[in-house]
Jmol script that loads the backbone (N, CA, C; Angstrom):
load data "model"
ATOM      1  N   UNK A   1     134.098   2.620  18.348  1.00  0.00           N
ATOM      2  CA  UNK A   1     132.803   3.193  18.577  1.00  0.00           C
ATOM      3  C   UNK A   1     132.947   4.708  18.703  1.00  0.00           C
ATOM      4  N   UNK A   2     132.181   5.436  18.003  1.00  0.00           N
ATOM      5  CA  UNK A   2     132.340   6.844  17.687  1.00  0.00           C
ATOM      6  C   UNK A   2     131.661   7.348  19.624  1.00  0.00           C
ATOM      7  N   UNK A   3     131.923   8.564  19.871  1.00  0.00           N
ATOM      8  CA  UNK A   3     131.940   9.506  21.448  1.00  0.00           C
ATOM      9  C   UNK A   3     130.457  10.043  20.901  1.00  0.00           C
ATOM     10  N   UNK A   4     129.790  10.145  21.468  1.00  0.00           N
ATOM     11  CA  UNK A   4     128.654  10.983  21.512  1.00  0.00           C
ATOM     12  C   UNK A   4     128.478  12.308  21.935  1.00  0.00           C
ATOM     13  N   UNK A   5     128.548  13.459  21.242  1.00  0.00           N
ATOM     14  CA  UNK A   5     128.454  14.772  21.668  1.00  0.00           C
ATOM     15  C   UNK A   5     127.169  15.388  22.284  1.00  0.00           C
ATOM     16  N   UNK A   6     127.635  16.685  22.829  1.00  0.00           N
ATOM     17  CA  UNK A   6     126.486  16.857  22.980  1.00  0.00           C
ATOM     18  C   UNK A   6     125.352  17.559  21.900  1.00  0.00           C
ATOM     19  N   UNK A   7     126.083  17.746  20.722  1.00  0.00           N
ATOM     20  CA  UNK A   7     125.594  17.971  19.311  1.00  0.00           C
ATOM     21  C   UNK A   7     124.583  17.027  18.949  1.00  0.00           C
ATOM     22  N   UNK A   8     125.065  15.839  18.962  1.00  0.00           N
ATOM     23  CA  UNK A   8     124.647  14.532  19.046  1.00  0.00           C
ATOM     24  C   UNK A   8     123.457  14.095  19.898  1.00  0.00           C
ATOM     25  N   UNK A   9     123.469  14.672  20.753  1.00  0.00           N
ATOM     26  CA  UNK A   9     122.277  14.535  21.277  1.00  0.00           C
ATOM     27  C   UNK A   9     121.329  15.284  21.336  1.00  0.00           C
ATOM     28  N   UNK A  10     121.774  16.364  20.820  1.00  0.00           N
ATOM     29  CA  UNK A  10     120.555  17.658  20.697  1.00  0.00           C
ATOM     30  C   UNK A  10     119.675  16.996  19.309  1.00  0.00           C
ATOM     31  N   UNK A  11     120.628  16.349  18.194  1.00  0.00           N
ATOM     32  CA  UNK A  11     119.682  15.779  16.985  1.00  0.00           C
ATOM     33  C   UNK A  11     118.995  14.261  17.736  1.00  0.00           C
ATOM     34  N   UNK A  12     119.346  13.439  18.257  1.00  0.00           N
ATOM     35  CA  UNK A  12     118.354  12.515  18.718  1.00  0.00           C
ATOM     36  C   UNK A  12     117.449  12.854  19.455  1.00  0.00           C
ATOM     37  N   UNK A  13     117.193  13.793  20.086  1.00  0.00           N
ATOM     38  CA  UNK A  13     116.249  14.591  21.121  1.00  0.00           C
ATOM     39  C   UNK A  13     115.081  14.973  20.038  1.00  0.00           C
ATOM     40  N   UNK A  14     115.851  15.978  18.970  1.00  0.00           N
ATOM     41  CA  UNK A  14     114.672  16.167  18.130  1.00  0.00           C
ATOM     42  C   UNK A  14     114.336  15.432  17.291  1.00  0.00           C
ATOM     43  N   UNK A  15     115.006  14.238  16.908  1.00  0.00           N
ATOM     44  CA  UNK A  15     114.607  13.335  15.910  1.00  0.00           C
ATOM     45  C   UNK A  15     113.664  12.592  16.785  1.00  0.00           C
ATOM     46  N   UNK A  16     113.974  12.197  17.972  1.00  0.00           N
ATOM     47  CA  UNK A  16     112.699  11.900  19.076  1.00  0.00           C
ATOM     48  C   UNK A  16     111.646  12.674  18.853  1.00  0.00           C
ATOM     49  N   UNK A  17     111.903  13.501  19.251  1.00  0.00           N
ATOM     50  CA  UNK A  17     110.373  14.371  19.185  1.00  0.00           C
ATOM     51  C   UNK A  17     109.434  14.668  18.063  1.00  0.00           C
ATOM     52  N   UNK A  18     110.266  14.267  16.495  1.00  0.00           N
ATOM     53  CA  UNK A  18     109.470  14.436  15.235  1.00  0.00           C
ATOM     54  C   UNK A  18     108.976  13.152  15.316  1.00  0.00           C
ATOM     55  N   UNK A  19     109.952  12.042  15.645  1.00  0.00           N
ATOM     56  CA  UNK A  19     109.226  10.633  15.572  1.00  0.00           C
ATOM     57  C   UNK A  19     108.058  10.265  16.340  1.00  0.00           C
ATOM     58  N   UNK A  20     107.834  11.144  17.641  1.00  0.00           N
ATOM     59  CA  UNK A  20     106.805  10.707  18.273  1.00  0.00           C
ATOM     60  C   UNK A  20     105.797  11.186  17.823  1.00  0.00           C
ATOM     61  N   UNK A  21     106.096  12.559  17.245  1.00  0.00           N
ATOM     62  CA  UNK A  21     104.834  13.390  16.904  1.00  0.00           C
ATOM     63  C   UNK A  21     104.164  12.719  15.581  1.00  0.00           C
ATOM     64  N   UNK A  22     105.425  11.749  14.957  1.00  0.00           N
ATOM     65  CA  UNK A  22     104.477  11.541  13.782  1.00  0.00           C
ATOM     66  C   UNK A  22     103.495  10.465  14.632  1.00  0.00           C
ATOM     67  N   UNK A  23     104.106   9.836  15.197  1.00  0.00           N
ATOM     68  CA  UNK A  23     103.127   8.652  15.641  1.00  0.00           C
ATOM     69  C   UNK A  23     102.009   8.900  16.146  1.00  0.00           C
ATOM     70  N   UNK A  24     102.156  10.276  17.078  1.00  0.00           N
ATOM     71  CA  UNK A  24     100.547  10.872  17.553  1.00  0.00           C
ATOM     72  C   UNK A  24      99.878  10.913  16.426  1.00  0.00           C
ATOM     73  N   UNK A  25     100.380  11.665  15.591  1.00  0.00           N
ATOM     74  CA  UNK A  25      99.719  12.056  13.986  1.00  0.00           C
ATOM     75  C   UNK A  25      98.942  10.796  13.493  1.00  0.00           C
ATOM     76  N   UNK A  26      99.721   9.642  13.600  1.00  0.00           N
ATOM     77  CA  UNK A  26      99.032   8.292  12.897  1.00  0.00           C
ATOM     78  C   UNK A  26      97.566   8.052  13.317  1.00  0.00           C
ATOM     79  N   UNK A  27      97.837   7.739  15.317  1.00  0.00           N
ATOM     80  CA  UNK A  27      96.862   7.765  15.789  1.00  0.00           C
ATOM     81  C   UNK A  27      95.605   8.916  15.649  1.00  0.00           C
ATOM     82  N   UNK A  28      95.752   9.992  15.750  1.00  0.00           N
ATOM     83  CA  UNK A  28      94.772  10.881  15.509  1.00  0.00           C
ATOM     84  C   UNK A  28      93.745  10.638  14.429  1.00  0.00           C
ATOM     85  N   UNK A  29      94.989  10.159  13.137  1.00  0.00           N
ATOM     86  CA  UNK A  29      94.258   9.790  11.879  1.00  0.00           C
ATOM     87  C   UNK A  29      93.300   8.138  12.149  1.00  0.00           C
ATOM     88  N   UNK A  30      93.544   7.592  12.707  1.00  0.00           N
ATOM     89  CA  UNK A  30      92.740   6.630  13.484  1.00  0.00           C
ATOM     90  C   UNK A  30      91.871   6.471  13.834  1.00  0.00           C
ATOM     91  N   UNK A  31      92.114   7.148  14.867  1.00  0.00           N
ATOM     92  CA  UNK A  31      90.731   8.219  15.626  1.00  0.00           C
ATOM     93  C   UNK A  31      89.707   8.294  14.579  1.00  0.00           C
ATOM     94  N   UNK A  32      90.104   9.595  13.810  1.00  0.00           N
ATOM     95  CA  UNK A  32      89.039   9.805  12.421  1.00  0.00           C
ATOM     96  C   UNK A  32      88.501   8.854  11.541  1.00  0.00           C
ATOM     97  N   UNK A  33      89.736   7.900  11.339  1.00  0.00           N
ATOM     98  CA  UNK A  33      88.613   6.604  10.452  1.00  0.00           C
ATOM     99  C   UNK A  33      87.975   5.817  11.002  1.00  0.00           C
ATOM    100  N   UNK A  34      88.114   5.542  12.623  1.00  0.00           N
ATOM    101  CA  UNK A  34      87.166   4.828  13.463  1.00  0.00           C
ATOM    102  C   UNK A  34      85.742   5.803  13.646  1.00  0.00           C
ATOM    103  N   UNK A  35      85.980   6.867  13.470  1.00  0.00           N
ATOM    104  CA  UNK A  35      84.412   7.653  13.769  1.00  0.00           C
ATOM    105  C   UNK A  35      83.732   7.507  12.656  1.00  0.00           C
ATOM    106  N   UNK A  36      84.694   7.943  11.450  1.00  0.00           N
ATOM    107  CA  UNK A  36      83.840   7.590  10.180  1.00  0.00           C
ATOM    108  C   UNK A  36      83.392   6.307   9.850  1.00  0.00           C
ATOM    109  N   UNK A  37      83.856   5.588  10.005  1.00  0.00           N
ATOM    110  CA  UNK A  37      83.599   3.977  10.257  1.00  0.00           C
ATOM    111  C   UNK A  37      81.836   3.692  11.244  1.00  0.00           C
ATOM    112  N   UNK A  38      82.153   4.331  12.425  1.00  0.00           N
ATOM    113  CA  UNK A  38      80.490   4.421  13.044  1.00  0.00           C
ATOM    114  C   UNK A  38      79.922   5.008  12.685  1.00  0.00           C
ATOM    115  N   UNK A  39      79.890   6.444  12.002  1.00  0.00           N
ATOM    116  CA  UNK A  39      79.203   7.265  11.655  1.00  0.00           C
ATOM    117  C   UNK A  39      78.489   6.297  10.226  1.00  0.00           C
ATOM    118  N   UNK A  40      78.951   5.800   9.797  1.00  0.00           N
ATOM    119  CA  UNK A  40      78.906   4.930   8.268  1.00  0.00           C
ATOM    120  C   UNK A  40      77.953   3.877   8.923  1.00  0.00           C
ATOM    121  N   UNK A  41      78.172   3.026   9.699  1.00  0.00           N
ATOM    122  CA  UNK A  41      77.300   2.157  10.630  1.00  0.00           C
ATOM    123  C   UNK A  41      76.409   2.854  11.016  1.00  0.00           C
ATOM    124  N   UNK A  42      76.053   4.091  11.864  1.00  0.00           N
ATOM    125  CA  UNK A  42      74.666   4.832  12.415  1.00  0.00           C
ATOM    126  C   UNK A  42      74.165   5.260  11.473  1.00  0.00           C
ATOM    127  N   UNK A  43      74.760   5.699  10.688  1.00  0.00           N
ATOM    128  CA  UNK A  43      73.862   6.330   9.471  1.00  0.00           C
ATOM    129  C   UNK A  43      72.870   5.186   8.998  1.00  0.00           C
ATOM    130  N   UNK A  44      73.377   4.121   8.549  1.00  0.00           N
ATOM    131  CA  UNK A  44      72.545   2.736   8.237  1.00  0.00           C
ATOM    132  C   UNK A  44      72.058   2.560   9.148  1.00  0.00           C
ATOM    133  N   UNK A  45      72.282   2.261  10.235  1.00  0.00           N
ATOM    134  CA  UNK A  45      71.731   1.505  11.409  1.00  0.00           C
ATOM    135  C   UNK A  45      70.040   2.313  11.816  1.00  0.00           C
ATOM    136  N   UNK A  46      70.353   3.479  11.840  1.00  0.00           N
ATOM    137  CA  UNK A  46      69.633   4.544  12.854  1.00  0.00           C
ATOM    138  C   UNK A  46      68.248   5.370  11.391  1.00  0.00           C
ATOM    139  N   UNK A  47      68.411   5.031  10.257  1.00  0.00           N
ATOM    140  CA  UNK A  47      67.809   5.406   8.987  1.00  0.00           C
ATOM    141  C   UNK A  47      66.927   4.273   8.524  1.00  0.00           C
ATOM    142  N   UNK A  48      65.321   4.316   7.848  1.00  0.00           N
ATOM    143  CA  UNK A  48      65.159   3.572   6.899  1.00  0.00           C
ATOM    144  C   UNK A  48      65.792   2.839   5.947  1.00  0.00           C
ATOM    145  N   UNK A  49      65.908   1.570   5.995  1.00  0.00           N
ATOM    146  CA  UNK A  49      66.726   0.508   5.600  1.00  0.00           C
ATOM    147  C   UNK A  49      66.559   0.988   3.527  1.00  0.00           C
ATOM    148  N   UNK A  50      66.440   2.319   3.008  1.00  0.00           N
ATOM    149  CA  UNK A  50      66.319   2.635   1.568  1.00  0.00           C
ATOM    150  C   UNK A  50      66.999   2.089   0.509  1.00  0.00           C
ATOM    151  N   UNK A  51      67.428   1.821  -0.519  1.00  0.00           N
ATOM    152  CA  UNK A  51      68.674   1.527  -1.236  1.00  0.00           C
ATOM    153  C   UNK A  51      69.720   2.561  -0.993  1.00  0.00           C
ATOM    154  N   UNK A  52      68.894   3.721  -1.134  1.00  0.00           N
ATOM    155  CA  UNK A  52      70.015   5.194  -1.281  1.00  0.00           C
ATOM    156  C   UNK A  52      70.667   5.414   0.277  1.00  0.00           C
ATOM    157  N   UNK A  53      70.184   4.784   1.411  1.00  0.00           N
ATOM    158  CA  UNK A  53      70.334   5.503   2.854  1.00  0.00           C
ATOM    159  C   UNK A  53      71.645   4.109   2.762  1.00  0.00           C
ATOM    160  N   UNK A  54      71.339   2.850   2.709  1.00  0.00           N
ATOM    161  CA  UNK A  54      72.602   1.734   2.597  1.00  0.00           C
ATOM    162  C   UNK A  54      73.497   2.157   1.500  1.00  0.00           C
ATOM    163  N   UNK A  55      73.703   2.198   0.696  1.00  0.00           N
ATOM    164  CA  UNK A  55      74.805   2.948  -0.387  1.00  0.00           C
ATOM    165  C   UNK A  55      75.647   3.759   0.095  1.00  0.00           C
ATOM    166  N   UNK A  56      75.013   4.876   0.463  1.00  0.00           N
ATOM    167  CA  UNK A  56      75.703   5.811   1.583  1.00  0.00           C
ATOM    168  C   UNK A  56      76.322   5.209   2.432  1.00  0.00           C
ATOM    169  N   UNK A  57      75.828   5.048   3.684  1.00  0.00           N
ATOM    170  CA  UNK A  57      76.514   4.455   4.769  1.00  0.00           C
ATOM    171  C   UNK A  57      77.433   2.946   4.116  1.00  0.00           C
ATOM    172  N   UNK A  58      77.310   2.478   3.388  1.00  0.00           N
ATOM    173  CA  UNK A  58      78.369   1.486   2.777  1.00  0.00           C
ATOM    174  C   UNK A  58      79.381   2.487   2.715  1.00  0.00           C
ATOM    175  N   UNK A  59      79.160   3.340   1.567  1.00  0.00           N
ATOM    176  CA  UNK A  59      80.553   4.213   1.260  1.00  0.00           C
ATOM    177  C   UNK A  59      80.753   5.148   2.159  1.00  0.00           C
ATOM    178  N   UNK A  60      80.538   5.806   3.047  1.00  0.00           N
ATOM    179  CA  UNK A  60      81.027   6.520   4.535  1.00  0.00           C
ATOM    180  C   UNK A  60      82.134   5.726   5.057  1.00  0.00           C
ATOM    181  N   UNK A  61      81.846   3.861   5.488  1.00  0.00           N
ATOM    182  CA  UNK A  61      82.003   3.225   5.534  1.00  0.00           C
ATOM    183  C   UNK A  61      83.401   3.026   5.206  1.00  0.00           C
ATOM    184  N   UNK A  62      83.447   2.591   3.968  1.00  0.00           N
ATOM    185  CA  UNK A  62      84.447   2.421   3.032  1.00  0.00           C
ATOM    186  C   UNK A  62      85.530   3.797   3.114  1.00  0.00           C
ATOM    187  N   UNK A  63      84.840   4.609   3.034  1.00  0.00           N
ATOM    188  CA  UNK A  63      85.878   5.855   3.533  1.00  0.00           C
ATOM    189  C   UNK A  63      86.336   5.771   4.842  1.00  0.00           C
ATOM    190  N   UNK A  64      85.602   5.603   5.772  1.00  0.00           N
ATOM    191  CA  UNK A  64      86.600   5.105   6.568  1.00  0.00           C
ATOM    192  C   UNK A  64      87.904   4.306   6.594  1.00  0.00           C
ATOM    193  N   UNK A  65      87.613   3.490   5.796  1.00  0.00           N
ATOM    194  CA  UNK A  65      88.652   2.439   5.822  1.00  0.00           C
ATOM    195  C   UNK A  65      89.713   2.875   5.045  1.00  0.00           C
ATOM    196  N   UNK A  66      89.297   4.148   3.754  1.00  0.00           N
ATOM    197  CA  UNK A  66      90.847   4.386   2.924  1.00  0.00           C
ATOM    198  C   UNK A  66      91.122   5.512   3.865  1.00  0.00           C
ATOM    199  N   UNK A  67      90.707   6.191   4.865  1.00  0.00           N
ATOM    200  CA  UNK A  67      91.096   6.526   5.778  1.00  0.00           C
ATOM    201  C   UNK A  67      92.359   6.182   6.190  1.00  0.00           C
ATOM    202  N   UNK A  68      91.785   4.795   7.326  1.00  0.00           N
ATOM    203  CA  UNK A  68      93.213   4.257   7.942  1.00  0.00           C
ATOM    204  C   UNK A  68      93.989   3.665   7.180  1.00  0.00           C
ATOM    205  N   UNK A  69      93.631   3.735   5.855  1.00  0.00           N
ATOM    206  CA  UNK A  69      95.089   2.977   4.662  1.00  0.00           C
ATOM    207  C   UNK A  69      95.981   4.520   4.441  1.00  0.00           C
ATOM    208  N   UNK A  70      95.134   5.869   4.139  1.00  0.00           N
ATOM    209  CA  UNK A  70      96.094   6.947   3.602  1.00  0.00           C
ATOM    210  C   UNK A  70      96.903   7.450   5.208  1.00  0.00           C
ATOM    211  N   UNK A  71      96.129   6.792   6.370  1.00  0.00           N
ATOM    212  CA  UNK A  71      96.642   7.234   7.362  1.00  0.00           C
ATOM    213  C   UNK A  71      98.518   6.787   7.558  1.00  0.00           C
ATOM    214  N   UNK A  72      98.133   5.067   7.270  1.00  0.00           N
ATOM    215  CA  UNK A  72      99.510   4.613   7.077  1.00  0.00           C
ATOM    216  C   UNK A  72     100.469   4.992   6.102  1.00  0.00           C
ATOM    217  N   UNK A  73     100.031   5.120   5.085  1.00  0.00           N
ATOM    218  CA  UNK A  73     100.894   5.577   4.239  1.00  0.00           C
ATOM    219  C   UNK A  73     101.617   6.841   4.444  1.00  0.00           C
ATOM    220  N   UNK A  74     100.817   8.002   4.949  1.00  0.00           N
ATOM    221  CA  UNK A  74     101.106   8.919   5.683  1.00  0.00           C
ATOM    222  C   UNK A  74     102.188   8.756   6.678  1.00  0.00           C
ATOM    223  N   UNK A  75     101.578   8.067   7.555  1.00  0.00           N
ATOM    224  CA  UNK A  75     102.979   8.525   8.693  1.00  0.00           C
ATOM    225  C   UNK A  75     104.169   7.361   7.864  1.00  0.00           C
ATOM    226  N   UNK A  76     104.030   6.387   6.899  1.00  0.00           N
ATOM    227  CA  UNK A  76     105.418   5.600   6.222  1.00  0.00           C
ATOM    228  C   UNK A  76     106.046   6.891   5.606  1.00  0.00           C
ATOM    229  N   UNK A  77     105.417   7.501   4.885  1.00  0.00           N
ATOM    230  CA  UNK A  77     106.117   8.582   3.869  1.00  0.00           C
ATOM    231  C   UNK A  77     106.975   9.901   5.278  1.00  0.00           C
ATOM    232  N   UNK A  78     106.309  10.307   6.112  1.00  0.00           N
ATOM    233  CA  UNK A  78     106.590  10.866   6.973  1.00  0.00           C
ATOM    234  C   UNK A  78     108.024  10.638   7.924  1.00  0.00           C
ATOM    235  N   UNK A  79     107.915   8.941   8.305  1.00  0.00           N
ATOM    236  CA  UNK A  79     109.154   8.736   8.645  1.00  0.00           C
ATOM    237  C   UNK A  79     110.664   8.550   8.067  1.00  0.00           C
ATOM    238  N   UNK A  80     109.904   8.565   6.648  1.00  0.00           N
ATOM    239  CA  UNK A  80     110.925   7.607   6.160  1.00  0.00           C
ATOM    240  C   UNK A  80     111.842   9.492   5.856  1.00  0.00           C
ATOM    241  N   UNK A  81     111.149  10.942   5.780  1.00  0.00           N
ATOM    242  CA  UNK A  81     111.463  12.229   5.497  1.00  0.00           C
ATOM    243  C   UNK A  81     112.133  12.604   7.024  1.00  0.00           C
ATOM    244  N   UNK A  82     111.868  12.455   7.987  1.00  0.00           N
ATOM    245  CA  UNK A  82     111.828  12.686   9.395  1.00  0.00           C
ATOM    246  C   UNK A  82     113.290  12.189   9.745  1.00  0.00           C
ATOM    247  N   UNK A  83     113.696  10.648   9.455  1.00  0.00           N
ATOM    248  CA  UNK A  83     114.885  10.005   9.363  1.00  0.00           C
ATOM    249  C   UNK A  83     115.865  10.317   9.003  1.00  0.00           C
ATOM    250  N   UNK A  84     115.464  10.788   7.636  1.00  0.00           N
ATOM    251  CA  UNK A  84     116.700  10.953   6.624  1.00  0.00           C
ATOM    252  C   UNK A  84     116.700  12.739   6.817  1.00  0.00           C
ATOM    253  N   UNK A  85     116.182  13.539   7.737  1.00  0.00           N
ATOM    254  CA  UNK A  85     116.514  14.715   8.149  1.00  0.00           C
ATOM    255  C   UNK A  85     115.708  15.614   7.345  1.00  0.00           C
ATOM    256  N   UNK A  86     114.950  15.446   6.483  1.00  0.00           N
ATOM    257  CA  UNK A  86     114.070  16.108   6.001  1.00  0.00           C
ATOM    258  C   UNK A  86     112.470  16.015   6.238  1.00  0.00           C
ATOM    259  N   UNK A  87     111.575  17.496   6.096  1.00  0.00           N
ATOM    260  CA  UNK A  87     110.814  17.636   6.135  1.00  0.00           C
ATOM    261  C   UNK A  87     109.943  17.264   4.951  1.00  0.00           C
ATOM    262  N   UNK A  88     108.401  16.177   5.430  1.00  0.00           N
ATOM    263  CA  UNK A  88     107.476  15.401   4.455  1.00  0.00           C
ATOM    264  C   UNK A  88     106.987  16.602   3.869  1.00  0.00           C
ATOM    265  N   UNK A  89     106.736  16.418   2.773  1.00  0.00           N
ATOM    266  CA  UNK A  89     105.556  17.449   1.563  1.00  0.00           C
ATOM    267  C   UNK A  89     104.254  16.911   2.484  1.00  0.00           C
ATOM    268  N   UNK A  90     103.325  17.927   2.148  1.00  0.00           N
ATOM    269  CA  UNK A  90     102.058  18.519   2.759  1.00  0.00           C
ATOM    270  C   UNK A  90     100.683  17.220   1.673  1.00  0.00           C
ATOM    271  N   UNK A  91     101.278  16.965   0.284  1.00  0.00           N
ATOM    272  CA  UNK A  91     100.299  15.612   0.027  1.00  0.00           C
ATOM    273  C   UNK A  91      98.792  16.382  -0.040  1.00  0.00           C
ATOM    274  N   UNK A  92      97.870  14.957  -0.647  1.00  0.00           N
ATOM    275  CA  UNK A  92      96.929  15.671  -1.321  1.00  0.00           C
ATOM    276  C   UNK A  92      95.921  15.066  -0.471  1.00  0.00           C
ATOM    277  N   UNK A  93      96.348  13.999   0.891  1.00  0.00           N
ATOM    278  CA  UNK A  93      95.597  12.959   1.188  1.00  0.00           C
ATOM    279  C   UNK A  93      94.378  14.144   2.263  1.00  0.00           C
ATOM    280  N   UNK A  94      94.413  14.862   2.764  1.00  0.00           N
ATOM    281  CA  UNK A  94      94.039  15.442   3.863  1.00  0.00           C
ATOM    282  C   UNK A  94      92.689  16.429   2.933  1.00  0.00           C
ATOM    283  N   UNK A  95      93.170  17.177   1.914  1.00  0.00           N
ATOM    284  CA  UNK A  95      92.182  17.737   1.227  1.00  0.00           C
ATOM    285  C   UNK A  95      91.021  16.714   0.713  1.00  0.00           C
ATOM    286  N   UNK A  96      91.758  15.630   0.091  1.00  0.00           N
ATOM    287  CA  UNK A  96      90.536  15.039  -0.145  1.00  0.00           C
ATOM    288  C   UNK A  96      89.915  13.721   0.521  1.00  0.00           C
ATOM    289  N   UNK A  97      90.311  14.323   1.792  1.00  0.00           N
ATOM    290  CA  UNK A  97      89.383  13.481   2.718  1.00  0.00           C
ATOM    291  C   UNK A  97      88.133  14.525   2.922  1.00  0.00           C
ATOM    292  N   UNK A  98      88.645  15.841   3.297  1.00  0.00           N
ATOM    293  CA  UNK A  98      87.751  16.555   3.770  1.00  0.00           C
ATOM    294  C   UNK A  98      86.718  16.839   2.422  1.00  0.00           C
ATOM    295  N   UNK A  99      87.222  16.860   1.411  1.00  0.00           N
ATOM    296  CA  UNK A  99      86.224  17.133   0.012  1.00  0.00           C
ATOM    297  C   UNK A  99      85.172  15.857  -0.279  1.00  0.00           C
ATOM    298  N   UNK A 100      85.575  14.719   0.311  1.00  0.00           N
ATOM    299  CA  UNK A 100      84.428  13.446   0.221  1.00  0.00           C
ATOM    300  C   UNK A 100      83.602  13.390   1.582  1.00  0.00           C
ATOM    301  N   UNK A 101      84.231  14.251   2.729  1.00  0.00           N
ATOM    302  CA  UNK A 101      83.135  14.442   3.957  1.00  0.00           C
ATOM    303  C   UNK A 101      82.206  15.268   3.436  1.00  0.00           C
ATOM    304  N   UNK A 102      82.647  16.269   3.000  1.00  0.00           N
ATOM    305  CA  UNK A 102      81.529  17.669   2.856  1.00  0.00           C
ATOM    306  C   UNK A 102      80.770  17.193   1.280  1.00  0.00           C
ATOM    307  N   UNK A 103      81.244  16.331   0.489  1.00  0.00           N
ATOM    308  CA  UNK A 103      80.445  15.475  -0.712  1.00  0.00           C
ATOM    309  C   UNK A 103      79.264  14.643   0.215  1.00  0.00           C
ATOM    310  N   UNK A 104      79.696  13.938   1.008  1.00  0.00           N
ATOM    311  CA  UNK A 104      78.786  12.565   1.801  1.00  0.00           C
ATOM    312  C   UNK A 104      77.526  13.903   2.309  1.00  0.00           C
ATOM    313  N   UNK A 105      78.266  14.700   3.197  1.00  0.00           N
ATOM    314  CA  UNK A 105      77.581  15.398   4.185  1.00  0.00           C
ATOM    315  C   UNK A 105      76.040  16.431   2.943  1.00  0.00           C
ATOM    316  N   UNK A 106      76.426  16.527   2.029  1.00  0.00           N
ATOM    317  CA  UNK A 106      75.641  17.203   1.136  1.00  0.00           C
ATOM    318  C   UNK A 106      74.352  15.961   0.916  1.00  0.00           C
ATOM    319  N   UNK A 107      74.885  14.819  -0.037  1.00  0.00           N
ATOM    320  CA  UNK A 107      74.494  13.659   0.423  1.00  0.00           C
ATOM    321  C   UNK A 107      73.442  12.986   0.997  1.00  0.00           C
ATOM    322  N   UNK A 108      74.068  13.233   2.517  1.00  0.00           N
ATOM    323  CA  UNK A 108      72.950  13.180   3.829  1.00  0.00           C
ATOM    324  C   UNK A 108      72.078  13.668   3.650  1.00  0.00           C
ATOM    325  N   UNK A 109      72.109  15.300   3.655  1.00  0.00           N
ATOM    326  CA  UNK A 109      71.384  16.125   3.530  1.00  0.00           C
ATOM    327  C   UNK A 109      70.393  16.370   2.371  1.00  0.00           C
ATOM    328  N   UNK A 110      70.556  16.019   1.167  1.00  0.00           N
ATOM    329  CA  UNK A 110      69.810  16.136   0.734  1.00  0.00           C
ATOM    330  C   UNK A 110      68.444  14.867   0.947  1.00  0.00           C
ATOM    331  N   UNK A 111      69.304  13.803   1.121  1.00  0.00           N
ATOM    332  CA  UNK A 111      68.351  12.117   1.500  1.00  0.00           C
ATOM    333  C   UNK A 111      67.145  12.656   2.556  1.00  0.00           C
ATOM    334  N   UNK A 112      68.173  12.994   3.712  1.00  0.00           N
ATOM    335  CA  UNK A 112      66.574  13.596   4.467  1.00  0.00           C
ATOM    336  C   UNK A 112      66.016  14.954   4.280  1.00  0.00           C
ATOM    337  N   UNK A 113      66.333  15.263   3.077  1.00  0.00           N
ATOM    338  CA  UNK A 113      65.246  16.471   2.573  1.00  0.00           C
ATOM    339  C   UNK A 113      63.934  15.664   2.324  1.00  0.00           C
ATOM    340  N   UNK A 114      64.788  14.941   1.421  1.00  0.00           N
ATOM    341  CA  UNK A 114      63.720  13.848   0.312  1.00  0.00           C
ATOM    342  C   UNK A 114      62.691  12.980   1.344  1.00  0.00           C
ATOM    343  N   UNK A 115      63.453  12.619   2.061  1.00  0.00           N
ATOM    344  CA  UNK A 115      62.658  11.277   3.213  1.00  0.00           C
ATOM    345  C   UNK A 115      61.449  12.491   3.989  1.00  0.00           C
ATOM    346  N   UNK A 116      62.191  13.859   4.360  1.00  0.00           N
ATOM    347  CA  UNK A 116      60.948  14.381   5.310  1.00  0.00           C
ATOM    348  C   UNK A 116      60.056  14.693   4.659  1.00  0.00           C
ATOM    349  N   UNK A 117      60.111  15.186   3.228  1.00  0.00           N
ATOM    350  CA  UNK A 117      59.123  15.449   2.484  1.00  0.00           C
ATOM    351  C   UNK A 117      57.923  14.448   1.832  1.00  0.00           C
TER     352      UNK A 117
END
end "model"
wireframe off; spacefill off
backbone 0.3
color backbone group
């Protein structure tokens, strides 16, 4: 059985600390697809039952959910870089989450242009 240095423990300390952080990271991303997930539900719920107001909130919805799928994949790709001592690439998943919020959010906005008018 190999001696453990204290070299040795300075890299499990930080390999600790990248591993946990990814895991916060997972959860956070969680977080976000559970809001989008209600937000997708209130939007329907809390709106005239329209074709166009359910469509929406279906796909809010649904974004939520590839949410918590790119979330996993995320922190898999993350650990598996973290492990083997290298740092994960930055990925395309995060931009285009935020480019289908601010798509939906336009969306919204225009629906209750239309509805107040």
């Amino acid at each position: 059985m190999k001696k453990i240095t204290d070299d040795d423990l300075e890299m499990v300390d930080a390999d600790a600390r990248f591993i946990l952080a990814n895991e916060r990271t997972l959860l956070a991303w969680v977080r976000t697809s559970l809001t989008i997930l209600a937000g997708g539900i209130a939007f329907t719920h809390f709106n005239d039952r329209t074709a166009s107001v359910v469509t929406i909130g279906i796909i809010i919805t649904i974004l939520g959910g590839l949410t918590a799928i790119a979330a996993l994949k995320r922190f898999n790709y993350s650990d598996k870089a973290i492990r083997s001592g290298q740092l994960p690439l930055t990925g395309k998943g995060p931009a285009l989450q935020v480019g289908l919020v601010i798509l939906f959010a336009v969306a919204i906005i225009i629906i209750e242009l239309v509805q107040f008018n």
